[in-house]
C-alpha positions as a Markdown table, in Angstrom:
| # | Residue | x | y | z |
|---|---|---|---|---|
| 1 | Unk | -23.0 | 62.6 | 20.9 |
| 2 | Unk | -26.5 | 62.3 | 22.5 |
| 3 | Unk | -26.9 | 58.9 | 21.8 |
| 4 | Unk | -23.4 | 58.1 | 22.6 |
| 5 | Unk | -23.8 | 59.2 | 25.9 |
| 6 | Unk | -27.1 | 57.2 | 26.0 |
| 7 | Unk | -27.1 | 54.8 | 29.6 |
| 8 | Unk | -27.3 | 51.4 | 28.1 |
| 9 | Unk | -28.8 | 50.1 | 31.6 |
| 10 | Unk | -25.4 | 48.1 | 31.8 |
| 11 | Unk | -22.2 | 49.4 | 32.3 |
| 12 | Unk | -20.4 | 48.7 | 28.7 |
| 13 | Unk | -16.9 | 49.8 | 30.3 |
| 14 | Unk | -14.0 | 47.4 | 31.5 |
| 15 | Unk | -15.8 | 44.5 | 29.8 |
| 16 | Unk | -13.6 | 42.1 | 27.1 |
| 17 | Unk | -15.6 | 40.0 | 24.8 |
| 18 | Unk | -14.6 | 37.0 | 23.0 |
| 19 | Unk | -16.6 | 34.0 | 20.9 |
| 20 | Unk | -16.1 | 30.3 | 20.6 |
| 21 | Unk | -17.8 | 27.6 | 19.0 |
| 22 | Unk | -17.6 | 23.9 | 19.5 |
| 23 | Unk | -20.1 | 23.5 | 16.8 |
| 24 | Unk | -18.6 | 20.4 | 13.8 |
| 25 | Unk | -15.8 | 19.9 | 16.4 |
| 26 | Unk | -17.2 | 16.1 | 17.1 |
| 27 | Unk | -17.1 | 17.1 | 21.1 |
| 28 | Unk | -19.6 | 15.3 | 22.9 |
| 29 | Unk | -22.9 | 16.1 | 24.2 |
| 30 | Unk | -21.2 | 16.0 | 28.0 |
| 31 | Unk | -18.4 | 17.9 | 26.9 |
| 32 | Unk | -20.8 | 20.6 | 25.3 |
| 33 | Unk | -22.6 | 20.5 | 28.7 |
| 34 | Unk | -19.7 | 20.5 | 30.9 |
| 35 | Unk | -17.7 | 23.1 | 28.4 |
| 36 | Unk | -19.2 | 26.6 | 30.5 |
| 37 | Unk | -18.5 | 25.3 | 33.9 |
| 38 | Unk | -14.6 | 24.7 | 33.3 |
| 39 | Unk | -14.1 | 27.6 | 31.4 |
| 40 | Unk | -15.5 | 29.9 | 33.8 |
| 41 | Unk | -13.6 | 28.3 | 36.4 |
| 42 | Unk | -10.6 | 29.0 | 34.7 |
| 43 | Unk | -10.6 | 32.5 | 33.6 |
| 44 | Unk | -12.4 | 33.1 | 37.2 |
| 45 | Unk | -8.5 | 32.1 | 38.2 |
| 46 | Unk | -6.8 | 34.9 | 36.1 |
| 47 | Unk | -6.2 | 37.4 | 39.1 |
| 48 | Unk | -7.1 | 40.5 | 36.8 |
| 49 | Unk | -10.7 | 39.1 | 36.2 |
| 50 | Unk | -12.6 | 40.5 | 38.5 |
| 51 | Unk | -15.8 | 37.9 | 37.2 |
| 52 | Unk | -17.0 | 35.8 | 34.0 |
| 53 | Unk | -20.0 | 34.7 | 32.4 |
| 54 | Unk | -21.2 | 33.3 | 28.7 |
| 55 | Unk | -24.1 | 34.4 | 27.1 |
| 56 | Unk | -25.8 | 33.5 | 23.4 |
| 57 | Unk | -26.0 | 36.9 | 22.7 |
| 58 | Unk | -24.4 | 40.3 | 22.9 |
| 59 | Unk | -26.6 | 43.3 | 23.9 |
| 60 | Unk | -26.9 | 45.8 | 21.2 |
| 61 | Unk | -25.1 | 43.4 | 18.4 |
| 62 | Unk | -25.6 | 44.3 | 14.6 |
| 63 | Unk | -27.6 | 41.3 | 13.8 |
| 64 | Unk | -30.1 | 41.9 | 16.9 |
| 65 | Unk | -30.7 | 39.6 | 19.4 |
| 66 | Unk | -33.3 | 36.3 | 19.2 |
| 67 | Unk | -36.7 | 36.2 | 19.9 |
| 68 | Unk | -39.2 | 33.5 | 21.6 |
| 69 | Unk | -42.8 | 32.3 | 21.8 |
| 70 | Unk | -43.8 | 32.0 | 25.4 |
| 71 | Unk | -46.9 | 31.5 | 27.8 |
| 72 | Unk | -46.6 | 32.7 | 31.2 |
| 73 | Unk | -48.7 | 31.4 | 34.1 |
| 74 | Unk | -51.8 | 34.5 | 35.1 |
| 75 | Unk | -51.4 | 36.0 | 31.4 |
| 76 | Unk | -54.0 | 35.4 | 28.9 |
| 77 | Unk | -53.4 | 36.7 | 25.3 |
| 78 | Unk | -56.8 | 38.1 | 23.8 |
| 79 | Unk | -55.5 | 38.8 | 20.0 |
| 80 | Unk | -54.7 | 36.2 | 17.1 |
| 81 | Unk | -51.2 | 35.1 | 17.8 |
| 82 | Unk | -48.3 | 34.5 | 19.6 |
| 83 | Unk | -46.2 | 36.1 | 22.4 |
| 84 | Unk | -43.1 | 37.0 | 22.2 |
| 85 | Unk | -40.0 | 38.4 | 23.7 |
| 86 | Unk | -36.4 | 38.6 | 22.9 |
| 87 | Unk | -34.6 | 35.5 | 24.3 |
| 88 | Unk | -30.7 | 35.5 | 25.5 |
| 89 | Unk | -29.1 | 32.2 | 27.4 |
| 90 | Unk | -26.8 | 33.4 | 29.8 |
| 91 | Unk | -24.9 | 32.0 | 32.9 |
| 92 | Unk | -25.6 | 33.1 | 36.6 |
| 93 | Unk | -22.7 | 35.6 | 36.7 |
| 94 | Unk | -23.9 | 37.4 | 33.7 |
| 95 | Unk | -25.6 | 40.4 | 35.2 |
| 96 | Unk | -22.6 | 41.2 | 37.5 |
| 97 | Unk | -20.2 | 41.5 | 34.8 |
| 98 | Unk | -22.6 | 43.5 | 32.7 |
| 99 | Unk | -23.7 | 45.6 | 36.3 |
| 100 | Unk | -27.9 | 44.4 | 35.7 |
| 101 | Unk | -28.8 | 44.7 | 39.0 |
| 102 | Unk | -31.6 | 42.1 | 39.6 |
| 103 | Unk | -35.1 | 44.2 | 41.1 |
| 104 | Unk | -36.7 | 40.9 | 42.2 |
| 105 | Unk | -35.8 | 37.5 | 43.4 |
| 106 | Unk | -32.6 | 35.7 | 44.0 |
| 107 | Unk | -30.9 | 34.9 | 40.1 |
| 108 | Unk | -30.1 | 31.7 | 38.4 |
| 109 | Unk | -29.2 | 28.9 | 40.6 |
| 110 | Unk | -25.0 | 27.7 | 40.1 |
| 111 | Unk | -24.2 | 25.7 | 37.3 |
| 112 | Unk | -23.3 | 22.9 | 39.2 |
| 113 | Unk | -27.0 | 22.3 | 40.9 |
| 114 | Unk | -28.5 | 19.9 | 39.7 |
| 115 | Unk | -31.6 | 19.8 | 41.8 |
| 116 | Unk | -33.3 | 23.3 | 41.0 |
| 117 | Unk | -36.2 | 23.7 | 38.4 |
| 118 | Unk | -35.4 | 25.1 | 35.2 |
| 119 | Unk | -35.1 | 28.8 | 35.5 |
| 120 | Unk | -35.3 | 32.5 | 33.2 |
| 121 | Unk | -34.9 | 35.8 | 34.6 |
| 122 | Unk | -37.3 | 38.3 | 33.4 |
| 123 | Unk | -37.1 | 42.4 | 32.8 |
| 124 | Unk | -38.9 | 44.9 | 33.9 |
| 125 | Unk | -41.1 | 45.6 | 30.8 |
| 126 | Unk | -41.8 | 42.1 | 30.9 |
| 127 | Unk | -43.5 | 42.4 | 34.1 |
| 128 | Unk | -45.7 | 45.5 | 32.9 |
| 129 | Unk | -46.5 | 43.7 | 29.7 |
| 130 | Unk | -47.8 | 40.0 | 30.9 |
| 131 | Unk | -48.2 | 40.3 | 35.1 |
| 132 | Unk | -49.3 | 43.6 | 35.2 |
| 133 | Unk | -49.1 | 43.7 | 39.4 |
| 134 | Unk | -49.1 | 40.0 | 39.9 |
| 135 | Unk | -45.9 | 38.3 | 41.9 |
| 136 | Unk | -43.3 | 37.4 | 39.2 |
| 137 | Unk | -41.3 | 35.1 | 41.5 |
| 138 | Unk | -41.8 | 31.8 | 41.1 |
| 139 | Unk | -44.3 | 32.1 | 38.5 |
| 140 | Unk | -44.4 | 29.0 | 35.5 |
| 141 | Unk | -42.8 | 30.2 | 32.0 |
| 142 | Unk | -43.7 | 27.5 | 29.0 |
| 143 | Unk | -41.2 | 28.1 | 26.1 |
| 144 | Unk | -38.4 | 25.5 | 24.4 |
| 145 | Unk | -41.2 | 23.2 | 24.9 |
| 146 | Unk | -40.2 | 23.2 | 29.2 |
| 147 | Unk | -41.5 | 24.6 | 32.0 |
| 148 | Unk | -39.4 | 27.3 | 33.8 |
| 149 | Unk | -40.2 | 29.4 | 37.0 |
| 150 | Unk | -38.9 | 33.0 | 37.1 |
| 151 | Unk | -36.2 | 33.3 | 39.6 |
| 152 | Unk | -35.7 | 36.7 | 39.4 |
| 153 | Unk | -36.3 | 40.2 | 37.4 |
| 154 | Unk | -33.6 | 42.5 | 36.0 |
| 155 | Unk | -33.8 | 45.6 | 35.0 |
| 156 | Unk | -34.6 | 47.1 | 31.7 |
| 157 | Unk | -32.0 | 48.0 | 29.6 |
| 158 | Unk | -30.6 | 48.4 | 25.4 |
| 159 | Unk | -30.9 | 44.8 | 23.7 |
| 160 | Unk | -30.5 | 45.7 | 19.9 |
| 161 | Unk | -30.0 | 49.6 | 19.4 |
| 162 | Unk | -30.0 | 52.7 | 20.8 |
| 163 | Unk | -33.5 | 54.8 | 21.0 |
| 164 | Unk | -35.7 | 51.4 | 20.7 |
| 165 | Unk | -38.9 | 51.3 | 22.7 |
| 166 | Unk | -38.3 | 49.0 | 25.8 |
| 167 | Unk | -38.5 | 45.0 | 24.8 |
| 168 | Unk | -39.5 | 42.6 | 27.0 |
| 169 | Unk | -36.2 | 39.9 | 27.5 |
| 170 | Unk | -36.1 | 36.2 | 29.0 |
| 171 | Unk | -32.9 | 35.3 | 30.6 |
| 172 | Unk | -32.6 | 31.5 | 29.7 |
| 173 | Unk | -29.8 | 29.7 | 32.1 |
| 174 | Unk | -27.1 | 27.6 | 30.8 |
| 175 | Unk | -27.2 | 25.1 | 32.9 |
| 176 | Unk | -30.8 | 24.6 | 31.3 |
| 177 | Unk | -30.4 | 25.0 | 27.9 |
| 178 | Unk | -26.5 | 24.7 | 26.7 |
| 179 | Unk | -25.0 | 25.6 | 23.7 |
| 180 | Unk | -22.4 | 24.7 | 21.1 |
| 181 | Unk | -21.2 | 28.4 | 20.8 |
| 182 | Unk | -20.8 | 31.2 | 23.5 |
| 183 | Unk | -19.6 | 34.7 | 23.9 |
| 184 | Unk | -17.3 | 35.0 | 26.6 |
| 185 | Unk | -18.2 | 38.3 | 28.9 |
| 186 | Unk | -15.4 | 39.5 | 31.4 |
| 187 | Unk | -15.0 | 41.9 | 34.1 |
| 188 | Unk | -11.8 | 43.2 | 34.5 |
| 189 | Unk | -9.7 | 45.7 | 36.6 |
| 190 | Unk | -9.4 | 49.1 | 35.6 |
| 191 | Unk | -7.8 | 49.3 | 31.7 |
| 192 | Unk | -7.2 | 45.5 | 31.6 |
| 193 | Unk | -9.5 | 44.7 | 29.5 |
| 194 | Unk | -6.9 | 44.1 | 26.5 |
| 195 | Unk | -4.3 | 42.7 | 28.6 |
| 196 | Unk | -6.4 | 39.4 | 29.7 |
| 197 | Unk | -6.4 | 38.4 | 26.1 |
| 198 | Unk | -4.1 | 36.2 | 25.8 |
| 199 | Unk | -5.0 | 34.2 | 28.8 |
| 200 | Unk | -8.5 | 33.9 | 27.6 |
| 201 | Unk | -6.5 | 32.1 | 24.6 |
| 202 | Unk | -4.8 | 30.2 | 27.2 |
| 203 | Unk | -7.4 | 29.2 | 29.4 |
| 204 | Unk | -9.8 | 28.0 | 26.5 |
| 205 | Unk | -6.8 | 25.9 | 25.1 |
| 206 | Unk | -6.1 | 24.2 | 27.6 |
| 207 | Unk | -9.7 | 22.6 | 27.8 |
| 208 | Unk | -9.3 | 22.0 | 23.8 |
| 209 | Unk | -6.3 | 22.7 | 22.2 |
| 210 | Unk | -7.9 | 23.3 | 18.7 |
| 211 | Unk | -10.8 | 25.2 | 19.6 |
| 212 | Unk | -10.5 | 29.0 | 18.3 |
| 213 | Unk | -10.9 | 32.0 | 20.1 |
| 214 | Unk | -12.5 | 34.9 | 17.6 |
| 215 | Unk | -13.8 | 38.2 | 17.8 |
| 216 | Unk | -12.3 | 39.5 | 20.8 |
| 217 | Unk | -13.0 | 43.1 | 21.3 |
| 218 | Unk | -14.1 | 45.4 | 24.5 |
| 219 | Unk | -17.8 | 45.8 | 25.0 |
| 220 | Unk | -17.1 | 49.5 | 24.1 |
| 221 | Unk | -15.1 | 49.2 | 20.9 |
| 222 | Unk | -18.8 | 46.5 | 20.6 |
| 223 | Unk | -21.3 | 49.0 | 21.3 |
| 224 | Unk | -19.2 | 52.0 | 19.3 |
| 225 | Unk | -19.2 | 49.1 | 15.9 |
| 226 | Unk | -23.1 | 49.0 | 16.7 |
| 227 | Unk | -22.9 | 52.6 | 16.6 |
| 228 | Unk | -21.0 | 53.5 | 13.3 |
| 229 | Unk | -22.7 | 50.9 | 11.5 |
| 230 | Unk | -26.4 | 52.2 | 12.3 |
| 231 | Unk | -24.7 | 55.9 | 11.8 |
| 232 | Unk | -23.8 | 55.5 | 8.5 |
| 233 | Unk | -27.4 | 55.1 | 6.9 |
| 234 | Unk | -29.0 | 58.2 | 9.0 |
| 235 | Unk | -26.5 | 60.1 | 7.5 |
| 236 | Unk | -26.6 | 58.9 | 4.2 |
| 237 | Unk | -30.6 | 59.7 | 4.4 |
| 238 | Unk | -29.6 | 63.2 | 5.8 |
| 239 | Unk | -28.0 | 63.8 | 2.9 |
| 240 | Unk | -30.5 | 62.1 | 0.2 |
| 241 | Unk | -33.5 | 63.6 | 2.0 |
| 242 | Unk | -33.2 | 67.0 | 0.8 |
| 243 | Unk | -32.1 | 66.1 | -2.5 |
| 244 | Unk | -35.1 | 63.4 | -3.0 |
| 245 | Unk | -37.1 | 66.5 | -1.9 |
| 246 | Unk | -36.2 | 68.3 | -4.3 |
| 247 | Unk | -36.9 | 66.1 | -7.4 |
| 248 | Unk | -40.0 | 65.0 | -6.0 |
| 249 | Unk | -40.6 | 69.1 | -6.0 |
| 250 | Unk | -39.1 | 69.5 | -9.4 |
| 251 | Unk | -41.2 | 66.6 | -10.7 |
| 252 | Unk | -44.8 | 67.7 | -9.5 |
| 253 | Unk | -43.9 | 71.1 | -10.7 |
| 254 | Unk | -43.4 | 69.8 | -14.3 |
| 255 | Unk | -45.8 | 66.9 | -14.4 |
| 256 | Unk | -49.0 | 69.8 | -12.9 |
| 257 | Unk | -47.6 | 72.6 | -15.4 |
| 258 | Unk | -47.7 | 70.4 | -18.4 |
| 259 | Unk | -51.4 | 69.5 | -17.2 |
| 260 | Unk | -52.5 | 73.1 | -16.9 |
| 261 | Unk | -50.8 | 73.7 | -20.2 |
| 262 | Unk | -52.5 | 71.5 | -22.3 |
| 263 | Unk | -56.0 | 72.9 | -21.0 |
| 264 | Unk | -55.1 | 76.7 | -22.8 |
| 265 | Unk | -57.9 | 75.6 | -25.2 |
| 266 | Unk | -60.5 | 75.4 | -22.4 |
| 267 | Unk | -59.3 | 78.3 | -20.8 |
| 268 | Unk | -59.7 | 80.3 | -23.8 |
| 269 | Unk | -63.2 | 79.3 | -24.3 |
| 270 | Unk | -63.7 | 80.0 | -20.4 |
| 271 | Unk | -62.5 | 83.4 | -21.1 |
| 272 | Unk | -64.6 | 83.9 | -24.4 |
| 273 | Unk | -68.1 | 83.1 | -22.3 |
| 274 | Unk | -67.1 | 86.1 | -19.9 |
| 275 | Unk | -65.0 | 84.3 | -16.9 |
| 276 | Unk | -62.9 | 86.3 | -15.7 |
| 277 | Unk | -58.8 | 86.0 | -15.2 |
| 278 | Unk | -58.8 | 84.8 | -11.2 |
| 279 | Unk | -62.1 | 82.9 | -11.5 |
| 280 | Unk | -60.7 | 80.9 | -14.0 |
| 281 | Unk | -57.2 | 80.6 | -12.4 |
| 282 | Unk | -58.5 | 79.8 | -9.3 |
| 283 | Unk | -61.0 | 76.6 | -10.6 |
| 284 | Unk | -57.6 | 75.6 | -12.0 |
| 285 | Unk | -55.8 | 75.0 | -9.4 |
| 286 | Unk | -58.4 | 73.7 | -7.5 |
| 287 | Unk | -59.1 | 71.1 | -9.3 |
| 288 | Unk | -55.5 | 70.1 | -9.9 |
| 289 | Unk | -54.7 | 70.3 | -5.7 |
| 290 | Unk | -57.6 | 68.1 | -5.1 |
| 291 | Unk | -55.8 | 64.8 | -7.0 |
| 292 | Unk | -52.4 | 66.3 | -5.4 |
| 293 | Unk | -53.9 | 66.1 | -1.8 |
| 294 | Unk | -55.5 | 63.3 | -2.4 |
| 295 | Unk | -51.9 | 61.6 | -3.0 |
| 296 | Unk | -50.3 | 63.3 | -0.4 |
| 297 | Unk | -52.9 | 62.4 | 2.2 |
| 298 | Unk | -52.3 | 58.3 | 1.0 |
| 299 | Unk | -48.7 | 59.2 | 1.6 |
| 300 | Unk | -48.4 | 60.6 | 4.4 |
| 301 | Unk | -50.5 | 57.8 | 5.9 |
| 302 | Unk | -48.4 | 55.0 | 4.5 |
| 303 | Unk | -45.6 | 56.9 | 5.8 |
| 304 | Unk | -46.7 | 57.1 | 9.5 |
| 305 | Unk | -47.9 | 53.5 | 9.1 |
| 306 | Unk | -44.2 | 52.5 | 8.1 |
| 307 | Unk | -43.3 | 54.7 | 11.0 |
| 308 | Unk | -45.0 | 53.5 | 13.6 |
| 309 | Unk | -45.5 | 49.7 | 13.1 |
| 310 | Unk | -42.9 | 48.1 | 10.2 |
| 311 | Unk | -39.6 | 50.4 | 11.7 |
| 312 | Unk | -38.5 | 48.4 | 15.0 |
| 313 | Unk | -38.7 | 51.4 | 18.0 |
| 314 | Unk | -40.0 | 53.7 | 15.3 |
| 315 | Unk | -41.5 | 57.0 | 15.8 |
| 316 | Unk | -42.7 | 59.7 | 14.5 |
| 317 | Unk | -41.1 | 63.4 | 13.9 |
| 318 | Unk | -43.6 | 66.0 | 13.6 |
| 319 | Unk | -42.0 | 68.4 | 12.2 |
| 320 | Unk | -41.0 | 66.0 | 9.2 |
| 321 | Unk | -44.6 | 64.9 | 8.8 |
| 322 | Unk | -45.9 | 67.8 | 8.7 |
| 323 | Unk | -43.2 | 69.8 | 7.2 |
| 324 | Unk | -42.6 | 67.6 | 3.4 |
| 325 | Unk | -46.1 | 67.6 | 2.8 |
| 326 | Unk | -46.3 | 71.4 | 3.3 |
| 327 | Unk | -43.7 | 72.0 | 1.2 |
| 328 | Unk | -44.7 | 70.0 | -1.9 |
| 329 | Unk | -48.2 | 71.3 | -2.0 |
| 330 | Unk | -46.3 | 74.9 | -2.2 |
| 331 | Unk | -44.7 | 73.5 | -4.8 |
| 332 | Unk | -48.0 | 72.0 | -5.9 |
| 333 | Unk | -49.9 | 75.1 | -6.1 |
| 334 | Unk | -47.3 | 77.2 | -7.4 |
| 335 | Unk | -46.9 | 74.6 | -10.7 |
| 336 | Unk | -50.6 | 75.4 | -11.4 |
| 337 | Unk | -50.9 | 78.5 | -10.7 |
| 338 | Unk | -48.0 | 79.8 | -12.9 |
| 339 | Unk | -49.2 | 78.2 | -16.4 |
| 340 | Unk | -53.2 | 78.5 | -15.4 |
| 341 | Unk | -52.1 | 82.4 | -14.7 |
| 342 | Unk | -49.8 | 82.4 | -18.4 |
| 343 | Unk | -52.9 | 80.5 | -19.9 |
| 344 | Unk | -54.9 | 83.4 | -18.7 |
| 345 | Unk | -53.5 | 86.4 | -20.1 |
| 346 | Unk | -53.4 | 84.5 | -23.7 |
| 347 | Unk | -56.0 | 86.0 | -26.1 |
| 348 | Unk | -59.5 | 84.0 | -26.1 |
| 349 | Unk | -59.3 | 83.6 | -30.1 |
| 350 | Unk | -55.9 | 83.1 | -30.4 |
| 351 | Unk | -56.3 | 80.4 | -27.6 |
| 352 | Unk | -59.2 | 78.6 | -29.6 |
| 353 | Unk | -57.3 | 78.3 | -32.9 |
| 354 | Unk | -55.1 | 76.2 | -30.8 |
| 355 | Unk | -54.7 | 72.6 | -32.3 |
């Protein structure tokens, strides 16, 4: 419910979605370019759209959204590498529809100009990553193998699940960089979302008659799949946690009592030069916890490792690190001291005639 009731940082209701492709369809490389334009213009004419836009990518899809090498103009990387940051190509109504508000500068320039610069938007983290408190406005972006100049900076919001860390985005325009396939976004009045359907159907058929209209859904109904389907393996884990906890307990208790089983022959002679019971129970499972902590220690660090830097947005829960390795060296150290404390109590010469 927590997450659920999450802010996004875009407002997911009254929003239909719907994909095309015009990818293998033999349309030109004018009509490709000119595709966008027209179809916003119609569904702009549907009176229960309120406003329209296409974008590359949905915000918090199942499959993520892309990424991009960049270079930004008063940035200089000092590690090995690249930069990067996710990458969406949208159209210059995109952040009304989705309700980004824009913290800086003026937007993407209308589809129809022909005589601005190329253009991106940037986010907030963006900014704090690469310009720290330098002017983002107007400043030179080199990715695509172009030059761009930041129009404009939106605010942060969810791009590929919720609880992720804040990712820096680029907003590519349309009218830069065009694309075969689109996902339509749409604004609607209140509880039309469903309703305009069929006249997205209509409106892209009339530009091409054979061109198929799939995976129309509201952005809700979109964000709620996103949810189920990253739901289903916390919960699985929820429930194979404690049971992998437990065999991992059960094992260590049987592999370290078999250990300190085999040793009755030393503990008998121990006990035949004069050690005594807890002396000699105690050496036991000392030297049988220092190889367990050892392994424990190894992985506890490969799992904060994982944690931390493999897991996209991961983190780490204290009380689970701290909590499984407690609990299997209770385990560990009551599997040595039960047999070393048996061993003990067996008589010295009946423990040395022990094959």
């Amino acid at each position: 419910m927590a997450t659920r009731d999450t802010d996004p940082g875009f407002r997911r209701d009254g929003v239909l979605l719907a994909a095309y492709d015009l990818a293998g369809r033999n349309a030109g490389q004018e009509f490709v370019r000119a595709f966008p334009s027209r179809l916003l213009e119609g569904l702009q004419a549907v009176p229960s759209i309120e406003s329209a836009a296409i974008s590359s990518s949905v915000p918090l899809d199942i499959h993520g959204m892309p990424s991009r090498v960049f270079t930004v103009e008063g940035w200089i990387r000092t590690e090995p590498g690249f930069d990067q940051a996710l990458a969406n190509t949208v159209t210059p109504g995109y952040f009304d529809v989705l309700d980004i508000p824009l913290v800086a500068g003026s937007g993407f320039a209308p589809m129809s100009d022909t005589a601005a610069p190329p253009q991106v938007v940037v986010n907030q983290e963006f900014v704090r990553r690469y310009l720290a408190r330098l002017e983002p406005v107007g400043r030179k972006l080199q990715a695509r193998g172009r030059t761009y100049f930041i129009a404009g900076v939106a605010r942060n919001a969810l791009y590929n699940s919720f609880g992720e860390t804040p990712q820096a985005i680029i907003y590519f325009s349309y009218r830069d960089n065009p694309g075969a396939a689109g996902e339509i976004h749409l604004r609607t009045r209140p509880g039309a979302e469903n309703r305009v359907a069929p006249d997205v159907r209509r409106v892209v058929h009339e530009l091409d008659a054979d061109l198929p209209v799939f995976n129309v859904r509201t952005l809700s109904d979109h964000v709620e799949a996103n949810l189920i389907f990253r739901r289903v393996p916390a919960r699985l884990f929820a429930v194979l946690g404690p049971m992998l906890l437990v065999l991992a307990a059960i094992g260590i208790y049987a592999v370290v009592a078999y250990t300190v089983s085999l040793r009755t022959r030393e503990i008998g002679v121990r006990l035949a030069v004069g050690a005594t019971p807890p002396r000699v129970i105690a050496q036991f499972v000392g030297d049988s916890l220092m190889v367990i902590v050892a392994g424990a220690v190894a992985g506890w660090l490969i799992a904060f490792v994982v944690a931390l830097d493999v897991i996209p947005g991961g983190n780490v829960d204290p009380a689970v690190f701290t909590g499984v390795p407690v609990v299997l060296l209770g385990v560990a150290v009551v599997a040595c001291w039960l047999p070393a404390r048996r061993a003990s109590r067996v008589d010295p010469v009946v423990a040395l005639r022990q094959d």
